[in-house]
C-alpha positions in Angstrom: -53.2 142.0 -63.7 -53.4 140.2 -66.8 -51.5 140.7 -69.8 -54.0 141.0 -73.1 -52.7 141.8 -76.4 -54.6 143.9 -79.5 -53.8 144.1 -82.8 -54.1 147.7 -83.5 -53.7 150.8 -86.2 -52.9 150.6 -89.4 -53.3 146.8 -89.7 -56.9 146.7 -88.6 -57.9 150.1 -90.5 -56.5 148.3 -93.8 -58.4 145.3 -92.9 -61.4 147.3 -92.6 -61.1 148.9 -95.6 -60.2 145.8 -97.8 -56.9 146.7 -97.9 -53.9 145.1 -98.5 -52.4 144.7 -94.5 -48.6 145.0 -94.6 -47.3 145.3 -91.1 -49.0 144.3 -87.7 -48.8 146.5 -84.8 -49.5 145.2 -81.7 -50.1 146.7 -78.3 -49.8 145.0 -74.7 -51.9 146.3 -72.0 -51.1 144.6 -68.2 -47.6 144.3 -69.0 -44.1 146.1 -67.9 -40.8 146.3 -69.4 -39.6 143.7 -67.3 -42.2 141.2 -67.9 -41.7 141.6 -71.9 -38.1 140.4 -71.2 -38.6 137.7 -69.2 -41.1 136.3 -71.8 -38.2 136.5 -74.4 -39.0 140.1 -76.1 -36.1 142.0 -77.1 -36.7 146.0 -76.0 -35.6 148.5 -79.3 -34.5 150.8 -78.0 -33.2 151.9 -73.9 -36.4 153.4 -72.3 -38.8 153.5 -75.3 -41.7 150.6 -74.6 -41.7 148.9 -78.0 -40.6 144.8 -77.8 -39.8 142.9 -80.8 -41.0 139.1 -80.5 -39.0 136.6 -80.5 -40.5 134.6 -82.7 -42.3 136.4 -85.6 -40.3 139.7 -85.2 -42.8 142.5 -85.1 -43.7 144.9 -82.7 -45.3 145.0 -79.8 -45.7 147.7 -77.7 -46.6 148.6 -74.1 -50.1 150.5 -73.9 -49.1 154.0 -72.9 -49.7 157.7 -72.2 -48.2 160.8 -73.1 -47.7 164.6 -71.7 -46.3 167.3 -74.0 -43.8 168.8 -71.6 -41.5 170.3 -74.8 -42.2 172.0 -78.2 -42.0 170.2 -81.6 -42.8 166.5 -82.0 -40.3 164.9 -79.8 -41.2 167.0 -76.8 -43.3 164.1 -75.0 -43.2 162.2 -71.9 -44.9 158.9 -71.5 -46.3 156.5 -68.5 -45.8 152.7 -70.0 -47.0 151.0 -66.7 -49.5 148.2 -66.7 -51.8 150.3 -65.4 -52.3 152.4 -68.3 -55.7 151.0 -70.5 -56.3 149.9 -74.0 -58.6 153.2 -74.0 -56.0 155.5 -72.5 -53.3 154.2 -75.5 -55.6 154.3 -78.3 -56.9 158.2 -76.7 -53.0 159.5 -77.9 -53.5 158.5 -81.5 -53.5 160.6 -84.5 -56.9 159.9 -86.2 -60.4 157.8 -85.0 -59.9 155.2 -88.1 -56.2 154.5 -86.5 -57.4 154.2 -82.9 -59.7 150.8 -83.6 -57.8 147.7 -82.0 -59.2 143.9 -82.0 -58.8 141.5 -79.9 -57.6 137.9 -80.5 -60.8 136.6 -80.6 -61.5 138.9 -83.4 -63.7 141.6 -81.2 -63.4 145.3 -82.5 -62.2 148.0 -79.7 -63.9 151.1 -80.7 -64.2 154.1 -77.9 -63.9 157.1 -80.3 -66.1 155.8 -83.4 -63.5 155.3 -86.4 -65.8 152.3 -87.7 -68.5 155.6 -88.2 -65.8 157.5 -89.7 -64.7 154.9 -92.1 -68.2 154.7 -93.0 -68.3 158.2 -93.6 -64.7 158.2 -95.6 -63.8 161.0 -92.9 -60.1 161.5 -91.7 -60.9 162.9 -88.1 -59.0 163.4 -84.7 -59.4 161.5 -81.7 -59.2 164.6 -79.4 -57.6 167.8 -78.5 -54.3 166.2 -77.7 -53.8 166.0 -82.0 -52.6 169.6 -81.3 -49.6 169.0 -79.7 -47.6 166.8 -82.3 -47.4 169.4 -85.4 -45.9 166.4 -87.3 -49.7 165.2 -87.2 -50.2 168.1 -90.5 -48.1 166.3 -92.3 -49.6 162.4 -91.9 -53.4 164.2 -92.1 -52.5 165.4 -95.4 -50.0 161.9 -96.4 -53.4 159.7 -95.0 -55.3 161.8 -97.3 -53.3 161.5 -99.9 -53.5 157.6 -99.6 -57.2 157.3 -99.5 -58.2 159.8 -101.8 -59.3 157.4 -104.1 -61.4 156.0 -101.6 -63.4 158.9 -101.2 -62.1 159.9 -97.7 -62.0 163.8 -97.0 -60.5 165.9 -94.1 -63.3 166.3 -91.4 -63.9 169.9 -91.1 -63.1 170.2 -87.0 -59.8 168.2 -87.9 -59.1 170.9 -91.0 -59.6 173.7 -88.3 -57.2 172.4 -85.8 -54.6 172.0 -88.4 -54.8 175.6 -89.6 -54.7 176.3 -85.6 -51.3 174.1 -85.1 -49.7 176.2 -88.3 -50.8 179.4 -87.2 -49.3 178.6 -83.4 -46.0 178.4 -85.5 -45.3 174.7 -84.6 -44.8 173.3 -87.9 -41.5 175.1 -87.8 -40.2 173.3 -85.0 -39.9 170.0 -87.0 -36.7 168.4 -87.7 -36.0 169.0 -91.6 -35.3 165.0 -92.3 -38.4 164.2 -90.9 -40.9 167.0 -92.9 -38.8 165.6 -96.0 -39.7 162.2 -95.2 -43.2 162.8 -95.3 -42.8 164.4 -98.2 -41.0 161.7 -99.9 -43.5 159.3 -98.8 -46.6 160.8 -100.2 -44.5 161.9 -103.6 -44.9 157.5 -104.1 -48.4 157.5 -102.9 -51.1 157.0 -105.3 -52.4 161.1 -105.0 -49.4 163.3 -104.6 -51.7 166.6 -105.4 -54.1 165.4 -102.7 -50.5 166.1 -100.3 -50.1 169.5 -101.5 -53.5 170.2 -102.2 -54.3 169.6 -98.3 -51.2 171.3 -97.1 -51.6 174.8 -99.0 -55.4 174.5 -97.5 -54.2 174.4 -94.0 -51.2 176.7 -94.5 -48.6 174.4 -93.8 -47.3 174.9 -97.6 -46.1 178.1 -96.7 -43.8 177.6 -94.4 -42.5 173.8 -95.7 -42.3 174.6 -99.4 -43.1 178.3 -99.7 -41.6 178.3 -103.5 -44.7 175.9 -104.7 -47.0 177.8 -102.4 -46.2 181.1 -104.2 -47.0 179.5 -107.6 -51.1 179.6 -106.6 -52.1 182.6 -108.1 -49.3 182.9 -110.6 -51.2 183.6 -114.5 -49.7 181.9 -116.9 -50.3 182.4 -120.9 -53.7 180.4 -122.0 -52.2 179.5 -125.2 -50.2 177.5 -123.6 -51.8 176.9 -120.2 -55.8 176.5 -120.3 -55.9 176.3 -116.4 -53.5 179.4 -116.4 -53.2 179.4 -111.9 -49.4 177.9 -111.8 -50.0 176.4 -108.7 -53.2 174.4 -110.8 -50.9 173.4 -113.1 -48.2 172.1 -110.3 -51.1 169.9 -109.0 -52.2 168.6 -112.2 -48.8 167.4 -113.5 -48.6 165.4 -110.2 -51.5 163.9 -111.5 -50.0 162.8 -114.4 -46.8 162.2 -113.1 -48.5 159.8 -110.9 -50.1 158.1 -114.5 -47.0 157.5 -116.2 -44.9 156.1 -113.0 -44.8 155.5 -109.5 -41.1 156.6 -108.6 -41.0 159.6 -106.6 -37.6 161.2 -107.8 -40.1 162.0 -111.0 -42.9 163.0 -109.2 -40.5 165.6 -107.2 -38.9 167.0 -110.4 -42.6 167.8 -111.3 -43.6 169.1 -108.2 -40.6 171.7 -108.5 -40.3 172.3 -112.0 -42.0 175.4 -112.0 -40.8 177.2 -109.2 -39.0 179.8 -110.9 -42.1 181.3 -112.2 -42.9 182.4 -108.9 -40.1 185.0 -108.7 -39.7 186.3 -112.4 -40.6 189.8 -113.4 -44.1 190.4 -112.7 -44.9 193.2 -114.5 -44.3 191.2 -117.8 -46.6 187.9 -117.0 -48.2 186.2 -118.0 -44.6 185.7 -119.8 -41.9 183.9 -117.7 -39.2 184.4 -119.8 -35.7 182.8 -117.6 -38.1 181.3 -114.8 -36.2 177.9 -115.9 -32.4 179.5 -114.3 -34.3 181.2 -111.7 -35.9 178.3 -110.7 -32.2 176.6 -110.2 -31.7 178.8 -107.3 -35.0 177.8 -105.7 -34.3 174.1 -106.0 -30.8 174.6 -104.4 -32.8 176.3 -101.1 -35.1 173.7 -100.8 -32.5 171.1 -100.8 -30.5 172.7 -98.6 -33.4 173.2 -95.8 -35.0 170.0 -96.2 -31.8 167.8 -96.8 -33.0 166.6 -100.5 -31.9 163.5 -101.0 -28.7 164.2 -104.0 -31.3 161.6 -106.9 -33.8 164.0 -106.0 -32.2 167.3 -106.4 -30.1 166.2 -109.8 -33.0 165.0 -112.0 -35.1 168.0 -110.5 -32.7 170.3 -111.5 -32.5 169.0 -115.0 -36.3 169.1 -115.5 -36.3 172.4 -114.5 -33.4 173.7 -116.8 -34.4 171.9 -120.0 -38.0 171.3 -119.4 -38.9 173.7 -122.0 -35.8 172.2 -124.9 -37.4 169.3 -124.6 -40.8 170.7 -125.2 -39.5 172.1 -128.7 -36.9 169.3 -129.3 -37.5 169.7 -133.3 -36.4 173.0 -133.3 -33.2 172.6 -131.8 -29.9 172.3 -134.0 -27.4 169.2 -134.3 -24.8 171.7 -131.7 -27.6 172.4 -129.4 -29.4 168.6 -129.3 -25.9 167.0 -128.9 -25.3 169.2 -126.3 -28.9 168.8 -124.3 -28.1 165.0 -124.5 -25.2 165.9 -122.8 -26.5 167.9 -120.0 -28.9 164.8 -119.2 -25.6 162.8 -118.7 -27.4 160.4 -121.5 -24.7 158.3 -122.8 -23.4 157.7 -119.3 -26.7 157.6 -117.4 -29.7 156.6 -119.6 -31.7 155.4 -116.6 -31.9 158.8 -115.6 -32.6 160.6 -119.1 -35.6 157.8 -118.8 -37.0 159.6 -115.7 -36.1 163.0 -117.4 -38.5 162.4 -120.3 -41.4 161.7 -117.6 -41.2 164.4 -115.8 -41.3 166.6 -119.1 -44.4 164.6 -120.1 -46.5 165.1 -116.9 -45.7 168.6 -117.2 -46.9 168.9 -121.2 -49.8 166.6 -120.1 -50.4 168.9 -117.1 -52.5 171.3 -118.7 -56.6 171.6 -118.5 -58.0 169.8 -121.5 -54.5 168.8 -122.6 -54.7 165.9 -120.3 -54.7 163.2 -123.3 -52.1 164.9 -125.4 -49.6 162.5 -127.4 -45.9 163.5 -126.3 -43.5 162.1 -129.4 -40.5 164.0 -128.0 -39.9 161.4 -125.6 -39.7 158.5 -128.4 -37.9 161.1 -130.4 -35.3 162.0 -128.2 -34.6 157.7 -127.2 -34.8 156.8 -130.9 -31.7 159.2 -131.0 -29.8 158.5 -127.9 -30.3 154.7 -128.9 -28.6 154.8 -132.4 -25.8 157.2 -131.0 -24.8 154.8 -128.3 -24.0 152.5 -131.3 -21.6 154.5 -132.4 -18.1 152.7 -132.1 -16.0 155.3 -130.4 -13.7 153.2 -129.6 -12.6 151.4 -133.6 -13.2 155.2 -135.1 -10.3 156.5 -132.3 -8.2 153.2 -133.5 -8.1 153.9 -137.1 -8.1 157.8 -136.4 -5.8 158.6 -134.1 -6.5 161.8 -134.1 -4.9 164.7 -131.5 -7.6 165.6 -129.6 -9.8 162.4 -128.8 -12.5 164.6 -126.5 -13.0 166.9 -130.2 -12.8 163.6 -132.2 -15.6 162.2 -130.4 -17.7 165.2 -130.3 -17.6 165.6 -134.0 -18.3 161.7 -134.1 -21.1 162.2 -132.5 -22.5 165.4 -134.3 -21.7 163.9 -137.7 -24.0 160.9 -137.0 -26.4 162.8 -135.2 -26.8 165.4 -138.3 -27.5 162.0 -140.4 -30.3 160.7 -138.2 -32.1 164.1 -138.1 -31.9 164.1 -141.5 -33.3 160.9 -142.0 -36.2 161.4 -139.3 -37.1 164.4 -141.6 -37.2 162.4 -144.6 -39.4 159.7 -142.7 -41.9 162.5 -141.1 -42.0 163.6 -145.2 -43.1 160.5 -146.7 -45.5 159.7 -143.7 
């Protein structure tokens, strides 16, 4: 039998999408284990048929099969032999416009019509077998996600599948790292709400992040919140979050920044009066289940406790400004105040018709934390020497910062 190899997956759907192609798959069909080391492949891996070459380093992997003979996503056997066909491999992937391979002399390999469904900008499944890897949910709604833009859309047979795999109770099987890994994935894609948005439609919200799933449906007050559905406004500060930056430690603070209006006192919304404290407690639960990485879950946490001092950052008092910059960990950690004032602004931008809103706090608040860095701590505790350097400092700090709100008044007057 003789050995042919395809270039396949993500590589050639990029490539016919005018994308960007970052890593080439390749897959080997004729081939053994034992022949891919005698040519000088190196296995990764014991038992798993995926060969790094020796020259150029990427992957190459033995055309194969697989039998669900477990639950969850790891419960797979697989037949690697060189008997197995191109078709047969390209059968176990996830969606048609991943199962196109092409041959070196630049030949497209099409048995279950993704070049159609790229035409259509339709994410479908290759066949019944998507079922059986609930993981698949989760990189539907990530794929998505990514080619929003693009115009692509969930194919409605695919959509129906996925509600089946969340109501078979599957999704629950996953290991934690891996849903979170997903999730952290799509948070830096370029349509984070697409990711949630496709999720909550299939169900699978509800049992990975049921504390943004019970936000749909929560009123908020219109003066404040045109769109007034919570979970609306969840989605469309993603939107903005995505806008303003690409890192997905902000995009997370937005996503989660709410949650605590899911569980406050009903009968007095469309008020959430505390939801920020209550919200803590959420946060801490969905850390804990899905192993939130510690950058995630700190500047989340801080959105959701100060969100709303931020918001009304003129009102606040030398004692209590002094003290928010403190909370942020600003003079220490600036980098992270930075990511701080973000997430605040995709959440004030987050708001039907709002969209375009100017948000001066943020300039405000770094106009302040820059000038108070200046201060010279270190001469004033020299010439001082007073008894308690942590209260010497403080007052330091609230002396100068009562003169530079004092002068950004006078400023705001003349202009």
């Amino acid at each position: 039998m003789t050995m042919k190899i395809y270039l396949v997956g993500g590589a050639v759907r990029d490539s016919l999408l005018d994308l960007p192609v970052r890593d080439k798959d390749w897959v080997v069909v004729g081939s053994n284990a034992r022949l891919m080391k005698e040519q000088g492949y190196l296995q990764v891996g014991k038992g798993f048929p995926v060969f790094i070459h020796p020259e150029t380093k990427q992957e190459y992997a033995l055309a194969r099969t697989e039998r669900k003979v477990g639950v969850g996503y790891l419960g797979f056997e697989f037949d690697a032999s060189e008997f197995v066909t191109l078709e047969q491999d390209l059968l176990r992937r996830d969606l048609t416009i991943n199962a196109i391979a092409e041959s070196s002399d630049g030949q497209m390999i099409d048995p279950y019509d993704g070049l159609q469904d790229i035409k259509d900008k339709l994410l479908r499944h290759v066949s019944p077998a998507f079922a059986e890897d609930p993981l698949r949910v989760l990189r539907v709604a990530k794929f998505a996600a990514r080619f929003a833009r693009l115009g692509f859309t969930v194919a409605a047979e695919t959509q129906k599948l996925m509600n089946d795999i969340v109501q078979s109770g599957e999704i629950e099987t996953l290991v934690r790292e891996r849903v979170w890994q997903e999730i952290e994935q799509s948070m830096g894609g370029p349509a984070p709400d697409v990711f949630i948005r496709v999720l909550r439609n299939c169900g699978a919200l509800k049992l990975i992040l049921p504390e943004v799933d019970r936000l749909f449906g929560v009123p908020q007050s219109v003066k404040y919140h045109p769109e007034v559905d919570t979970g609306l406004h969840i989605l469309l500060c993603l939107q903005q979050a995505a806008k303003l930056t690409d890192d997905p430690v902000v995009r997370y603070a937005a996503l989660v920044h709410d949650v605590g209006k899911g569980v406050t006192d009903k009968a007095k919304w469309p008020s959430h009066s505390a939801h920020e404290t209550l919200g803590l407690t959420l946060q801490a639960d969905i850390s804990k289940r899905l192993h939130v990485p510690n950058e995630f879950s700190k500047l989340a946490a801080l959105v959701c406790e100060h969100h709303t001092k931020l918001h009304r950052i003129k009102e606040l008092h030398p004692a209590a400004l002094l003290k928010l910059i403190e909370a942020l960990d600003g003079f220490r950690r600036p980098e992270r105040m930075q990511k701080f004032l973000l997430a605040c602004e995709a959440d004030a931008k987050g708001r039907t018709g709002l969209e375009e809103r100017d948000y001066p706090q943020n300039t405000y608040l770094t106009t302040i934390l820059d000038e108070l860095i200046q201060l010279d701590l270190g001469a004033l505790l020299k010439e001082a020497k007073p008894k308690n350097n942590q209260e010497f400092v403080q007052q330091s700090r609230l002396n100068l910062l009562s003169d530079i709100l004092t002068r950004l008044k006078i400023s705001e007057t003349a202009n």
